[in-house]
CHARMM internal coordinates of N, CA and C (Angstrom, degrees):
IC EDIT
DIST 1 N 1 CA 1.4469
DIST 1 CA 1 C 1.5293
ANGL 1 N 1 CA 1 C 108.60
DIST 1 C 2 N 1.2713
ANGL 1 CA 1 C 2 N 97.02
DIHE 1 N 1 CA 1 C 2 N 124.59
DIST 2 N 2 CA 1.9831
ANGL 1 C 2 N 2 CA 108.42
DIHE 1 CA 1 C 2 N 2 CA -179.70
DIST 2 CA 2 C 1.5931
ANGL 2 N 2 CA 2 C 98.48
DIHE 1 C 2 N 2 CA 2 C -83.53
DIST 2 C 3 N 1.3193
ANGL 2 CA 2 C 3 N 113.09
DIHE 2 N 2 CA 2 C 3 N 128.55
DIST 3 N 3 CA 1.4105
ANGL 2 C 3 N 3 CA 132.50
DIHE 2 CA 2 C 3 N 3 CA 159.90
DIST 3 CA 3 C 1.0570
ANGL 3 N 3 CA 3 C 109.25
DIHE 2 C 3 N 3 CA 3 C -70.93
DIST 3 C 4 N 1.4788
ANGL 3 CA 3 C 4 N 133.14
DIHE 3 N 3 CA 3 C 4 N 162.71
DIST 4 N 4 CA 1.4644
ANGL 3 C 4 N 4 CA 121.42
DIHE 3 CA 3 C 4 N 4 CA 161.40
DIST 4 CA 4 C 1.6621
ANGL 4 N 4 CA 4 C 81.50
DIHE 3 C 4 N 4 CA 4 C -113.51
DIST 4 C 5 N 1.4270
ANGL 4 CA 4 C 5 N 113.32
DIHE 4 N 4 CA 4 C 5 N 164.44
DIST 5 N 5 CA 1.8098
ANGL 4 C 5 N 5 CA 142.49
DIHE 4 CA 4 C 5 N 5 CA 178.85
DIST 5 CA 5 C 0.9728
ANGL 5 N 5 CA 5 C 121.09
DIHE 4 C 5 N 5 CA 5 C -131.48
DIST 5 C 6 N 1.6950
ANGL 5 CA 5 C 6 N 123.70
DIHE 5 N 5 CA 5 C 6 N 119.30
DIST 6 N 6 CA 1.2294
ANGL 5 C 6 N 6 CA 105.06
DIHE 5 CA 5 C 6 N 6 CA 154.60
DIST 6 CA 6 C 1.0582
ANGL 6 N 6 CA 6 C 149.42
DIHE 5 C 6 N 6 CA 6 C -0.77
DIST 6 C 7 N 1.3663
ANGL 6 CA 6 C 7 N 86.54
DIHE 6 N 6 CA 6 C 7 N -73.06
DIST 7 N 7 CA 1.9275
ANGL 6 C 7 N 7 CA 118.71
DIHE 6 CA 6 C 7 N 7 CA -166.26
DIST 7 CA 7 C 0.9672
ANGL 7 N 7 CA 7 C 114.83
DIHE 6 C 7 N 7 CA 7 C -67.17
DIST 7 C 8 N 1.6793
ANGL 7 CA 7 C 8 N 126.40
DIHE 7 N 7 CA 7 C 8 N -3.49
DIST 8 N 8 CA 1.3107
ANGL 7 C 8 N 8 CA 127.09
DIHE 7 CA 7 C 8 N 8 CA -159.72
DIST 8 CA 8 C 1.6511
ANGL 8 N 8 CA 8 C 102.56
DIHE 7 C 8 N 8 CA 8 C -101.27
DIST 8 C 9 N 1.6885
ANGL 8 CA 8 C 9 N 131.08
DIHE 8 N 8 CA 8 C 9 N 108.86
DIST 9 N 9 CA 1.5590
ANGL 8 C 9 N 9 CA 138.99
DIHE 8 CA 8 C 9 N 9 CA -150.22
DIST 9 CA 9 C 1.8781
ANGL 9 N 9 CA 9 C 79.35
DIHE 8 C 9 N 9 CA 9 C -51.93
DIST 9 C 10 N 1.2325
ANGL 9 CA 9 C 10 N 144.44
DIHE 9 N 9 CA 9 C 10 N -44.61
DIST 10 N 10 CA 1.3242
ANGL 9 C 10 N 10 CA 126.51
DIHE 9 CA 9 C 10 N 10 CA -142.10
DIST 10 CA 10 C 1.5084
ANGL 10 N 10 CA 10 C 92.67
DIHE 9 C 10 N 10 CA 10 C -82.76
DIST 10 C 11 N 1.2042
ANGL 10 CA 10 C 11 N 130.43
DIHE 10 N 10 CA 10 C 11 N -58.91
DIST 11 N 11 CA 1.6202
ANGL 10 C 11 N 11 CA 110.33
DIHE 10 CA 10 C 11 N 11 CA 149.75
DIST 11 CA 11 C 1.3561
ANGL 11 N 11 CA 11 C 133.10
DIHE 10 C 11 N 11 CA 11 C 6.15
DIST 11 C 12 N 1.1791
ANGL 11 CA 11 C 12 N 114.17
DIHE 11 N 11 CA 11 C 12 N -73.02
DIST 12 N 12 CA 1.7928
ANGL 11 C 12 N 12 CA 122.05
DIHE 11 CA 11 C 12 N 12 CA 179.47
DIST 12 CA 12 C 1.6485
ANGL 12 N 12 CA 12 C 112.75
DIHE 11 C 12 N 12 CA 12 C -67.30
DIST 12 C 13 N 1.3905
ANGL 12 CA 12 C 13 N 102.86
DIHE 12 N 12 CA 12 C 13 N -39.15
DIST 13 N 13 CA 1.1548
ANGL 12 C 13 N 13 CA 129.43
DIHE 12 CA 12 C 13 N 13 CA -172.35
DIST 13 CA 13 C 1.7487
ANGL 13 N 13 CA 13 C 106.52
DIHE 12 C 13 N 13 CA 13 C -39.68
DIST 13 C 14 N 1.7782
ANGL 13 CA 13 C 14 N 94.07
DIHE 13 N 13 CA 13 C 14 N -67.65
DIST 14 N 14 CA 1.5904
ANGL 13 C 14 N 14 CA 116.80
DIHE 13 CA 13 C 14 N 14 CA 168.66
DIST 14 CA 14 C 1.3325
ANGL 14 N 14 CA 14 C 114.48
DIHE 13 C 14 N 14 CA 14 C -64.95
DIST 14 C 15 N 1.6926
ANGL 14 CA 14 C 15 N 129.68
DIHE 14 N 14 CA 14 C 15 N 5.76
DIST 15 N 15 CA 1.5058
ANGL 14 C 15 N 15 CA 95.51
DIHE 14 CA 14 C 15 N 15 CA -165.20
DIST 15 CA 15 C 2.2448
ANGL 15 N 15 CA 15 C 72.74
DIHE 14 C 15 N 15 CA 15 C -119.86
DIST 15 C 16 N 1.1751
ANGL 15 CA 15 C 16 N 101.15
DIHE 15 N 15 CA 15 C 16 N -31.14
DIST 16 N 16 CA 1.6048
ANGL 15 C 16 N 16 CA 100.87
DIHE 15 CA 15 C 16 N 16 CA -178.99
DIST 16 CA 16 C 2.2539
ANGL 16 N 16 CA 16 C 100.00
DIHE 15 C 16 N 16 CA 16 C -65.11
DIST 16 C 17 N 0.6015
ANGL 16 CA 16 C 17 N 116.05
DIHE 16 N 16 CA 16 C 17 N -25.23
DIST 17 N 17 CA 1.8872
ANGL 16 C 17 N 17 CA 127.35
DIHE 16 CA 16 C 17 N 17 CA 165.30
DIST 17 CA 17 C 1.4155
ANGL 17 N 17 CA 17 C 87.85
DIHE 16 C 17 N 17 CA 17 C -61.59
DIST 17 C 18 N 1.3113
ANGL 17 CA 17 C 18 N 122.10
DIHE 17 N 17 CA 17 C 18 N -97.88
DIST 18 N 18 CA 1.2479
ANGL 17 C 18 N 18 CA 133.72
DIHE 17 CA 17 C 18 N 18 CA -151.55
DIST 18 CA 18 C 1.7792
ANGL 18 N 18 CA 18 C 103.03
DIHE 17 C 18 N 18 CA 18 C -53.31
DIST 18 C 19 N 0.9429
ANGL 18 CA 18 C 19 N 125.47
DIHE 18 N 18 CA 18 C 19 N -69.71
DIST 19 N 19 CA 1.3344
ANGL 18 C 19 N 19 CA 116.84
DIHE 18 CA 18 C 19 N 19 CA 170.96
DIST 19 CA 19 C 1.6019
ANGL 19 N 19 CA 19 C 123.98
DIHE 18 C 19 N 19 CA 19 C -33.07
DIST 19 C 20 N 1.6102
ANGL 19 CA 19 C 20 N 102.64
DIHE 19 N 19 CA 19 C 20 N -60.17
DIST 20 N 20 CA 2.0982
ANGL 19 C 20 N 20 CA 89.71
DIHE 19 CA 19 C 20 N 20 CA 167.36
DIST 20 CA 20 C 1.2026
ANGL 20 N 20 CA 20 C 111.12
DIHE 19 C 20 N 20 CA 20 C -45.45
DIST 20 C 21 N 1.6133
ANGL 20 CA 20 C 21 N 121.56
DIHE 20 N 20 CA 20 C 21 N -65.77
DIST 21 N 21 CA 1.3062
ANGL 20 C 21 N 21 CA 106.43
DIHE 20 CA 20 C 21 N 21 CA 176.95
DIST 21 CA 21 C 1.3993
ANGL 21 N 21 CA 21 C 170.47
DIHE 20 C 21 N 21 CA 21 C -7.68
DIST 21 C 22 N 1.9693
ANGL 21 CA 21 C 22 N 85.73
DIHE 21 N 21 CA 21 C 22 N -63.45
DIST 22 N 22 CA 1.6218
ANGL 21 C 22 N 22 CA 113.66
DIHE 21 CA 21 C 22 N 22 CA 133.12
DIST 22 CA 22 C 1.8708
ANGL 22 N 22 CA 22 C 125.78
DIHE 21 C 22 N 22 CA 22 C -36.06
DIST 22 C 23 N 1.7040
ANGL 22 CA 22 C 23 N 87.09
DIHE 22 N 22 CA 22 C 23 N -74.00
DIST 23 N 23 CA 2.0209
ANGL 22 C 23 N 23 CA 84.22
DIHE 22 CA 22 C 23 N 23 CA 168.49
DIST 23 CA 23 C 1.1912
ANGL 23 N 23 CA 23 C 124.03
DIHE 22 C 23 N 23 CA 23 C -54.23
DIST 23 C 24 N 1.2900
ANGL 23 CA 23 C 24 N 130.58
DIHE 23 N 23 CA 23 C 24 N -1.01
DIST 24 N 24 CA 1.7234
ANGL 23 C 24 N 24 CA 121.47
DIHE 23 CA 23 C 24 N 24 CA -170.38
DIST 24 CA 24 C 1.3266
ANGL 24 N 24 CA 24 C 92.91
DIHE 23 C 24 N 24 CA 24 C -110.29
DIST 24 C 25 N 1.6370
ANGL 24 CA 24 C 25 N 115.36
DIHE 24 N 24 CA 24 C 25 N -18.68
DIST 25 N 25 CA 1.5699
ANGL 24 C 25 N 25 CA 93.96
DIHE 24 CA 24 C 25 N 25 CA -167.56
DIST 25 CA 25 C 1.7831
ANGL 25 N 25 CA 25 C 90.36
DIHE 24 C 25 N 25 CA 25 C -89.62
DIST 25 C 26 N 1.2929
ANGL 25 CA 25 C 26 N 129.90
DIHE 25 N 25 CA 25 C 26 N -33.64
DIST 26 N 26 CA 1.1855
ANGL 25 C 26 N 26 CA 129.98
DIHE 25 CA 25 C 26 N 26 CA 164.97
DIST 26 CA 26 C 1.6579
ANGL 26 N 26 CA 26 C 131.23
DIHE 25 C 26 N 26 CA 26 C -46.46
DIST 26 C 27 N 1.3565
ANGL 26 CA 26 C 27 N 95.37
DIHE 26 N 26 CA 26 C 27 N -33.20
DIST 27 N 27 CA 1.7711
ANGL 26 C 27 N 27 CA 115.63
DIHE 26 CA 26 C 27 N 27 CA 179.63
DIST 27 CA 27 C 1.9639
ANGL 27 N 27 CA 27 C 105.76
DIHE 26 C 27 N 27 CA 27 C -79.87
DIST 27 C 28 N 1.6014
ANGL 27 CA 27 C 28 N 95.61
DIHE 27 N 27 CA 27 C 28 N -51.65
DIST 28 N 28 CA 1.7239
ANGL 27 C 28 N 28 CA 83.06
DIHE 27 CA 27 C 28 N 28 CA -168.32
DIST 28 CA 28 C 1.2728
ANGL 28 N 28 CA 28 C 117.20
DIHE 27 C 28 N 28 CA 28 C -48.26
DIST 28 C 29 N 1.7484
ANGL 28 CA 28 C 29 N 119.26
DIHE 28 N 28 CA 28 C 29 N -45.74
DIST 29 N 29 CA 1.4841
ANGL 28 C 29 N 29 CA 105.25
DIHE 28 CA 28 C 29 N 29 CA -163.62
DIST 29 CA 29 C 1.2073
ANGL 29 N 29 CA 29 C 127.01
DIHE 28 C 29 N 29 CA 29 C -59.99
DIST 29 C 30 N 2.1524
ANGL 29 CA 29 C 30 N 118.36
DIHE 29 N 29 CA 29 C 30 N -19.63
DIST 30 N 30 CA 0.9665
ANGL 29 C 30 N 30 CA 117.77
DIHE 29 CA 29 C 30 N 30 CA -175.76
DIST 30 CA 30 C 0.9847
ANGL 30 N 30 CA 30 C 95.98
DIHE 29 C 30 N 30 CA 30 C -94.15
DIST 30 C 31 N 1.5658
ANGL 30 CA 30 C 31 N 145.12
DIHE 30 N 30 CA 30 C 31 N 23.76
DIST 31 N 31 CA 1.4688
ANGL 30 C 31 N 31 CA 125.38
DIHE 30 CA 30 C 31 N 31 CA 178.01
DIST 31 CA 31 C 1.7987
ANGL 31 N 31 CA 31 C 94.98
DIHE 30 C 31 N 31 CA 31 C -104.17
DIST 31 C 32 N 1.1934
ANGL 31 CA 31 C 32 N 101.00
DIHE 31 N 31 CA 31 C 32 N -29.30
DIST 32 N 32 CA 1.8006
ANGL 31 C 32 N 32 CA 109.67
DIHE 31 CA 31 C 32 N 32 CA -177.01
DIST 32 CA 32 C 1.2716
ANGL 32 N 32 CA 32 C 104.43
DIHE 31 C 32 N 32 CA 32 C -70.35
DIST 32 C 33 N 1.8869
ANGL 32 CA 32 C 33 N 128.93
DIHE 32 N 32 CA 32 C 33 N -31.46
DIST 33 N 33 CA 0.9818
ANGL 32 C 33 N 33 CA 117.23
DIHE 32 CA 32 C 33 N 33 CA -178.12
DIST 33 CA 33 C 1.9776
ANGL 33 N 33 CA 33 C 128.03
DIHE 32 C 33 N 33 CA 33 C -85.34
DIST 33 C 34 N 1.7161
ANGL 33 CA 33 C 34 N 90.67
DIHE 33 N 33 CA 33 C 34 N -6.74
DIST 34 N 34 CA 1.1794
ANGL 33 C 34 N 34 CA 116.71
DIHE 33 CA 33 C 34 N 34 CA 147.39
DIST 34 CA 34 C 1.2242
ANGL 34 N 34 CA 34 C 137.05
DIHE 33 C 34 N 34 CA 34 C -58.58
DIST 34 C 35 N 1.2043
ANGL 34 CA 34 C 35 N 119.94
DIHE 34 N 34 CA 34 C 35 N -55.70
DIST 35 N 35 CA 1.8024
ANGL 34 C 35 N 35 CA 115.56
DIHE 34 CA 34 C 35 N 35 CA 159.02
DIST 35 CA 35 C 1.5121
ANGL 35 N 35 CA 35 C 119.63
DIHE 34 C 35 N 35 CA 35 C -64.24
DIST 35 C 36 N 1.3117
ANGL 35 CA 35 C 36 N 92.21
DIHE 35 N 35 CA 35 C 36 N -35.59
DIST 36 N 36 CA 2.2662
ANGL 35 C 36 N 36 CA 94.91
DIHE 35 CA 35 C 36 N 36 CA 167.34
DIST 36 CA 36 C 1.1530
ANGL 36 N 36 CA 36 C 102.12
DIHE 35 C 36 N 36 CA 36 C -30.95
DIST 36 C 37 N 1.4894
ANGL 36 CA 36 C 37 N 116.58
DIHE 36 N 36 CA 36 C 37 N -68.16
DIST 37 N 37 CA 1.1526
ANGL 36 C 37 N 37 CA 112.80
DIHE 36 CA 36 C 37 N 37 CA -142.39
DIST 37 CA 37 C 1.8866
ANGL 37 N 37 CA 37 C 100.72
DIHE 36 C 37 N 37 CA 37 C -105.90
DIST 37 C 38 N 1.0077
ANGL 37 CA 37 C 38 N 122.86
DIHE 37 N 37 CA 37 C 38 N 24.12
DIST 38 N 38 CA 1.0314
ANGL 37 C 38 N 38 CA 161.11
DIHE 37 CA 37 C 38 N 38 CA 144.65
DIST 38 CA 38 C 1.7108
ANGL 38 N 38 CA 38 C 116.93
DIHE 37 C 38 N 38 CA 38 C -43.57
DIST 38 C 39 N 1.4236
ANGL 38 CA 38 C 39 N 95.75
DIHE 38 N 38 CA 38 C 39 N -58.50
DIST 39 N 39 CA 1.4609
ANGL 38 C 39 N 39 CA 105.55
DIHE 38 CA 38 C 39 N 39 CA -167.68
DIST 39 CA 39 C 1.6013
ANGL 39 N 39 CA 39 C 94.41
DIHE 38 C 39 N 39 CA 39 C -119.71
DIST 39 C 40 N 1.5688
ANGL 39 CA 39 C 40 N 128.05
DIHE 39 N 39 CA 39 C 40 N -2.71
DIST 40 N 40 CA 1.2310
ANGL 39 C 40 N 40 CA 114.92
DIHE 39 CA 39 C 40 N 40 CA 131.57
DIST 40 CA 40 C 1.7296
ANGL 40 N 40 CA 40 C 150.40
DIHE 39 C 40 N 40 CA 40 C -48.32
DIST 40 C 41 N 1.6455
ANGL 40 CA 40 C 41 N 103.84
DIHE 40 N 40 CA 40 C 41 N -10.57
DIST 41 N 41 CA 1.2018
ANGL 40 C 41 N 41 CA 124.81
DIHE 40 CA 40 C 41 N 41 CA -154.41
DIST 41 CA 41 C 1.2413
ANGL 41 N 41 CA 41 C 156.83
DIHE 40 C 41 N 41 CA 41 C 110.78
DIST 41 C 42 N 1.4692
ANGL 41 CA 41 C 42 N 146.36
DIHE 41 N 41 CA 41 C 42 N 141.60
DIST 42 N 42 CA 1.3069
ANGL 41 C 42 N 42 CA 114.78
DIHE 41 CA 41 C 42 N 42 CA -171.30
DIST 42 CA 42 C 1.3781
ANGL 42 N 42 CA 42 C 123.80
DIHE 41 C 42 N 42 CA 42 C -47.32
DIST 42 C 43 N 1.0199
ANGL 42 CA 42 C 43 N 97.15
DIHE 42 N 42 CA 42 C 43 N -38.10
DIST 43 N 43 CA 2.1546
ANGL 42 C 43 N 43 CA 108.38
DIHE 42 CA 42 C 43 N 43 CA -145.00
DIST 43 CA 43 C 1.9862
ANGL 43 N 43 CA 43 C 84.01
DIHE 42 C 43 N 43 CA 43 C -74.00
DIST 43 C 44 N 1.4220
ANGL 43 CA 43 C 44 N 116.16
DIHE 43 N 43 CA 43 C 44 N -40.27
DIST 44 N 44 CA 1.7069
ANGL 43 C 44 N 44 CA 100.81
DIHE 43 CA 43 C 44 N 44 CA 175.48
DIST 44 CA 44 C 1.2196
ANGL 44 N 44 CA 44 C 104.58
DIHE 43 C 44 N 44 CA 44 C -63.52
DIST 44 C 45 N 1.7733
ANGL 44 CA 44 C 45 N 141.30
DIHE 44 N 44 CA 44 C 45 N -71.90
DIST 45 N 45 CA 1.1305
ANGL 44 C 45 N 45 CA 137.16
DIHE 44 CA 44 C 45 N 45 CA 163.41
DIST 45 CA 45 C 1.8574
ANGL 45 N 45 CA 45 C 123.25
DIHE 44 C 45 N 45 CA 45 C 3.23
DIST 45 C 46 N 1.4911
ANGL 45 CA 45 C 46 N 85.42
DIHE 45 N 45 CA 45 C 46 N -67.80
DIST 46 N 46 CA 1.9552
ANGL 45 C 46 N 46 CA 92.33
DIHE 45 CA 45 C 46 N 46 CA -179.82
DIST 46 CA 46 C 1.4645
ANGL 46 N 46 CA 46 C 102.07
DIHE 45 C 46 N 46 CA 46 C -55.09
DIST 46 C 47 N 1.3710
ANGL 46 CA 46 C 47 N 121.64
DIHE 46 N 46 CA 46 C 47 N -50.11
DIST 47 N 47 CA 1.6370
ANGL 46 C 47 N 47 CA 113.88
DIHE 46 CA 46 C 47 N 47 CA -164.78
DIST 47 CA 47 C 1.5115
ANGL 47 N 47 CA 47 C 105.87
DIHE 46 C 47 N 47 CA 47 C -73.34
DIST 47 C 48 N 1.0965
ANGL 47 CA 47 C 48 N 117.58
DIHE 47 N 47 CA 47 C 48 N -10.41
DIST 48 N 48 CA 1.5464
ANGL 47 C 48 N 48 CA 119.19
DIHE 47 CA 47 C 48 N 48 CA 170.39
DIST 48 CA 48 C 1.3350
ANGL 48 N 48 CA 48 C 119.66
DIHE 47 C 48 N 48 CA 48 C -61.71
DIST 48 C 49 N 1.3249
ANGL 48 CA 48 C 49 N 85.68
DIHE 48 N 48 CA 48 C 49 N -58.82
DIST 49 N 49 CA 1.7025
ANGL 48 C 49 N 49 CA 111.88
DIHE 48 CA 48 C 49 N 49 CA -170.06
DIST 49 CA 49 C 1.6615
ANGL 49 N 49 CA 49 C 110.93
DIHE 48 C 49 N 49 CA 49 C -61.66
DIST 49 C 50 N 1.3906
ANGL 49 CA 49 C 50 N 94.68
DIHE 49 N 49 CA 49 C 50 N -37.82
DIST 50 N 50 CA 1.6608
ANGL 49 C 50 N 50 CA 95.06
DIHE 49 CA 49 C 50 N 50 CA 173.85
DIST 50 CA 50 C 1.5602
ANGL 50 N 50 CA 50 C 113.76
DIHE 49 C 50 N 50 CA 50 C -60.73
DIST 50 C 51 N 1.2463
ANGL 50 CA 50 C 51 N 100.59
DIHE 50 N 50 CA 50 C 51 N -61.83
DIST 51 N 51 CA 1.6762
ANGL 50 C 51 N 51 CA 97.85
DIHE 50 CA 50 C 51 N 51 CA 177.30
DIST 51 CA 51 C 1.3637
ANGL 51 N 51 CA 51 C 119.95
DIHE 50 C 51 N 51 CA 51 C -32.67
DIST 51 C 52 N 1.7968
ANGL 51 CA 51 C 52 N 121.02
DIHE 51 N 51 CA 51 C 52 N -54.89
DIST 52 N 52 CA 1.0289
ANGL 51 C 52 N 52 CA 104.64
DIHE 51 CA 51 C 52 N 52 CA 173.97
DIST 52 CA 52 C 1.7118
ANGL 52 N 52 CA 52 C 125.05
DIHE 51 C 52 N 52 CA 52 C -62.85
DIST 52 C 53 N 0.8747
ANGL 52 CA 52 C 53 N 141.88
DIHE 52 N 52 CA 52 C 53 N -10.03
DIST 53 N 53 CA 1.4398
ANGL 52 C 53 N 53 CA 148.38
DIHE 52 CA 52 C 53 N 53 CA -178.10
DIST 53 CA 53 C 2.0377
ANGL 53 N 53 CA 53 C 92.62
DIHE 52 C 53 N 53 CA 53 C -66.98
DIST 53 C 54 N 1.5897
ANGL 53 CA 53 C 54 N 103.31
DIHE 53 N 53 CA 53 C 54 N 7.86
DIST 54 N 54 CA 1.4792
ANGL 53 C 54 N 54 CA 89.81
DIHE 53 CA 53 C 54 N 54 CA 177.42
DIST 54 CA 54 C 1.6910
ANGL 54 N 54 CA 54 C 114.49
DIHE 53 C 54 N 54 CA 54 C -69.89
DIST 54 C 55 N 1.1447
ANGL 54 CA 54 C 55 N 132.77
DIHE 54 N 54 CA 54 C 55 N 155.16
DIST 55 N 55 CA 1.5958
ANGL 54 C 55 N 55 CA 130.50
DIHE 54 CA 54 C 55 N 55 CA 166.10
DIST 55 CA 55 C 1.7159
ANGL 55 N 55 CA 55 C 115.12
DIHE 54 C 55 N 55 CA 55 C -38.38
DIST 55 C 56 N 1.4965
ANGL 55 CA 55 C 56 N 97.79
DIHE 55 N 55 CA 55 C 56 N -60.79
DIST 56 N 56 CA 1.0378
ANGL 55 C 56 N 56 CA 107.36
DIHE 55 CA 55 C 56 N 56 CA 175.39
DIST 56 CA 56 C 1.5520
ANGL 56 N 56 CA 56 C 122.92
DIHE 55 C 56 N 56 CA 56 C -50.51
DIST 56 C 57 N 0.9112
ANGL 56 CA 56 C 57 N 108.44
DIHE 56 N 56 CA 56 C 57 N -60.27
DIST 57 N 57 CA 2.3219
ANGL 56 C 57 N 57 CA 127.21
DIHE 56 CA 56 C 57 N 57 CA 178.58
DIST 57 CA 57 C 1.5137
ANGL 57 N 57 CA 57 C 97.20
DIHE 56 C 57 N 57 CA 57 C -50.38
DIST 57 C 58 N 1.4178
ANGL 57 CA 57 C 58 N 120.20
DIHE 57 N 57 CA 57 C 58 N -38.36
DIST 58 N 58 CA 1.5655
ANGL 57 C 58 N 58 CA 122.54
DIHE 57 CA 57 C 58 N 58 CA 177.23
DIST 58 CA 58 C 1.5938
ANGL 58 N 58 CA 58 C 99.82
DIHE 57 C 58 N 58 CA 58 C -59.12
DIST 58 C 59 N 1.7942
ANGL 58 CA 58 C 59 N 110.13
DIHE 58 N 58 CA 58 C 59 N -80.23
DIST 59 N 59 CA 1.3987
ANGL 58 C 59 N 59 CA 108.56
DIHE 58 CA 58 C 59 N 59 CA -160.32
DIST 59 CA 59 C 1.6937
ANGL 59 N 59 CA 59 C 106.90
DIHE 58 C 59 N 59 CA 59 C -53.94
DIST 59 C 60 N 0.9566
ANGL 59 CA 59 C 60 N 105.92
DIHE 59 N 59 CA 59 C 60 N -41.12
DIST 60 N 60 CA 1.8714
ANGL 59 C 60 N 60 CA 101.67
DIHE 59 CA 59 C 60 N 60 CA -171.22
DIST 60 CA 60 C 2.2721
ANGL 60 N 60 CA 60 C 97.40
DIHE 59 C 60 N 60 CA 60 C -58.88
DIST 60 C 61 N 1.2646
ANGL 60 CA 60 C 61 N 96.29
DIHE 60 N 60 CA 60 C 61 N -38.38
DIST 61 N 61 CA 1.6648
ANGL 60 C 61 N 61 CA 78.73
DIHE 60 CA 60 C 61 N 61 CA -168.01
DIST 61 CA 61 C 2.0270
ANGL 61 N 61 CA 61 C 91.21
DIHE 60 C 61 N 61 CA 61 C -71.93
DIST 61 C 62 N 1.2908
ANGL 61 CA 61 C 62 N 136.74
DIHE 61 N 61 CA 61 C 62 N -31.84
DIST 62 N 62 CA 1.1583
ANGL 61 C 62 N 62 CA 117.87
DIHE 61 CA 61 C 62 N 62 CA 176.82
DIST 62 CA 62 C 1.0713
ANGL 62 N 62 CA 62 C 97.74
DIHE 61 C 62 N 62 CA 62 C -64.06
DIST 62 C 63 N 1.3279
ANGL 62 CA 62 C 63 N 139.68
DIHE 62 N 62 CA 62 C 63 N -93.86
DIST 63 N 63 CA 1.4381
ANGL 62 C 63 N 63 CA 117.55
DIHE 62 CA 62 C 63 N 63 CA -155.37
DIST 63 CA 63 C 1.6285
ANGL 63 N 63 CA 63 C 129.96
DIHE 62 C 63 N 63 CA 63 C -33.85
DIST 63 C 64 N 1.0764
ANGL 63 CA 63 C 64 N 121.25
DIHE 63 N 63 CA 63 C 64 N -16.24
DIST 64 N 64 CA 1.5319
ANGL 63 C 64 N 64 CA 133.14
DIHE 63 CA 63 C 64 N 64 CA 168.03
DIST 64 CA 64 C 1.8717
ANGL 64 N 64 CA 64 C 107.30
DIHE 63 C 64 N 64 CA 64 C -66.93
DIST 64 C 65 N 1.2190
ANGL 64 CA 64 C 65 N 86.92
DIHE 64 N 64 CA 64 C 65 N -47.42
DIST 65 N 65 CA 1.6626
ANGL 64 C 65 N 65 CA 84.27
DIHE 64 CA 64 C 65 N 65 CA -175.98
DIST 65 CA 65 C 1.7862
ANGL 65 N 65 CA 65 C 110.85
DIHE 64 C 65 N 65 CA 65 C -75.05
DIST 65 C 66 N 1.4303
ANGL 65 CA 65 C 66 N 108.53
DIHE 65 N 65 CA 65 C 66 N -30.50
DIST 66 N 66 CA 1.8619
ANGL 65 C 66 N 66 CA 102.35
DIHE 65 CA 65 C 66 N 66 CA 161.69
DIST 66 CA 66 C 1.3243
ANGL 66 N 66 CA 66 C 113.55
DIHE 65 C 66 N 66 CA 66 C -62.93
DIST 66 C 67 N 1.4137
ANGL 66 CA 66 C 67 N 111.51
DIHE 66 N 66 CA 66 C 67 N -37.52
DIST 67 N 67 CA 1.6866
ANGL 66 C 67 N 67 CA 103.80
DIHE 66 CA 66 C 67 N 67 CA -177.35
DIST 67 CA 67 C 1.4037
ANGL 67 N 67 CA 67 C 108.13
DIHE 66 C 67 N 67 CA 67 C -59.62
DIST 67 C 68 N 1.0654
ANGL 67 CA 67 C 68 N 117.36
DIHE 67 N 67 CA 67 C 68 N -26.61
DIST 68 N 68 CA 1.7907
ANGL 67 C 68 N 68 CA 119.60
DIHE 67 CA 67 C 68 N 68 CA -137.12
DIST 68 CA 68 C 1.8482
ANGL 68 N 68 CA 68 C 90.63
DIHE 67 C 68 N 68 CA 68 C -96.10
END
COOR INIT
IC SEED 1 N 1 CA 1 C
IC BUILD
């Protein structure tokens, strides 16, 4: 009987995969809802854009880009 291990790099390998994954499926819709409103106009665009300037919307999109 095969154990699976931590320690074993293909381990991390699959859980750093599976985790971006997660963020992209979390990231696309707000990136689609970004061009929505995109082709709604500037003035929707700007209020978008502000929101993301949140702390939070920052660290979560960095950590997406280490996963990625």
């Amino acid at each position: 009987m095969m154990r699976p291990t931590r320690k074993h790099s293909g381990y991390w390998a699959f859980l750093v995969h599976r985790l971006s994954g997660l963020g992209l499926v979390l990231f696309l819709p707000l990136h689609f809802l970004a061009l929505g409103t995109a082709i709604q106009g500037a003035a929707k665009l700007d209020s978008f854009l502000q929101w993301t300037e949140n702390p939070i919307a920052k660290f979560a999109e960095i950590i997406l880009v280490i996963l990625l």
